[in-house]
C-alpha positions as CSV (number, residue, x, y, z in Angstrom):
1,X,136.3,69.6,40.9
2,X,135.3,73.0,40.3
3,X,131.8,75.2,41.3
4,X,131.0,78.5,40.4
5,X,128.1,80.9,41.3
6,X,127.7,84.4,40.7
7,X,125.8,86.9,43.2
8,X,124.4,90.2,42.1
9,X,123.6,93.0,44.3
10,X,120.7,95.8,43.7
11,X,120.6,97.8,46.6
12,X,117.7,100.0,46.3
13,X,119.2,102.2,49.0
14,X,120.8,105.3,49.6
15,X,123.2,103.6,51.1
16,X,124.8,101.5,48.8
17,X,127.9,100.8,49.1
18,X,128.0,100.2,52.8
19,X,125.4,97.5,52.0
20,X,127.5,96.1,49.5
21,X,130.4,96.2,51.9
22,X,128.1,94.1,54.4
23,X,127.2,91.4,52.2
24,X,131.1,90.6,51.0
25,X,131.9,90.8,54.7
26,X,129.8,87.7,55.1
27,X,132.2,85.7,53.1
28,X,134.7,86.7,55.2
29,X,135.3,82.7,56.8
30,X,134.9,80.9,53.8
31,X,138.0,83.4,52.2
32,X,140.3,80.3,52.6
33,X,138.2,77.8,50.4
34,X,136.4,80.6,48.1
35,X,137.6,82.8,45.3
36,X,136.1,86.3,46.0
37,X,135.8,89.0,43.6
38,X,134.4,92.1,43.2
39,X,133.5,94.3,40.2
40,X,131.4,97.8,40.3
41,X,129.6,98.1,36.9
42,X,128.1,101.5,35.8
């Protein structure tokens, strides 16, 4: 069986892409049963 979700970030931050960094780090130990990835749109 297969799931998918999809998880959008909005950082309304100056620091964006260390929060961004922070929330992918989370997933860190579920790497080995998730696919993870990670696309910057502009």
């Amino acid at each position: 069986m297969f799931s998918g979700a999809e998880v959008s970030l909005y950082p309304m931050s100056g620091n964006v892409v260390g929060i961004i960094r922070d929330a992918v780090k989370t997933l860190d130990p579920y790497r080995g049963r998730l696919g993870i990835e990670t696309e910057i749109k502009r």
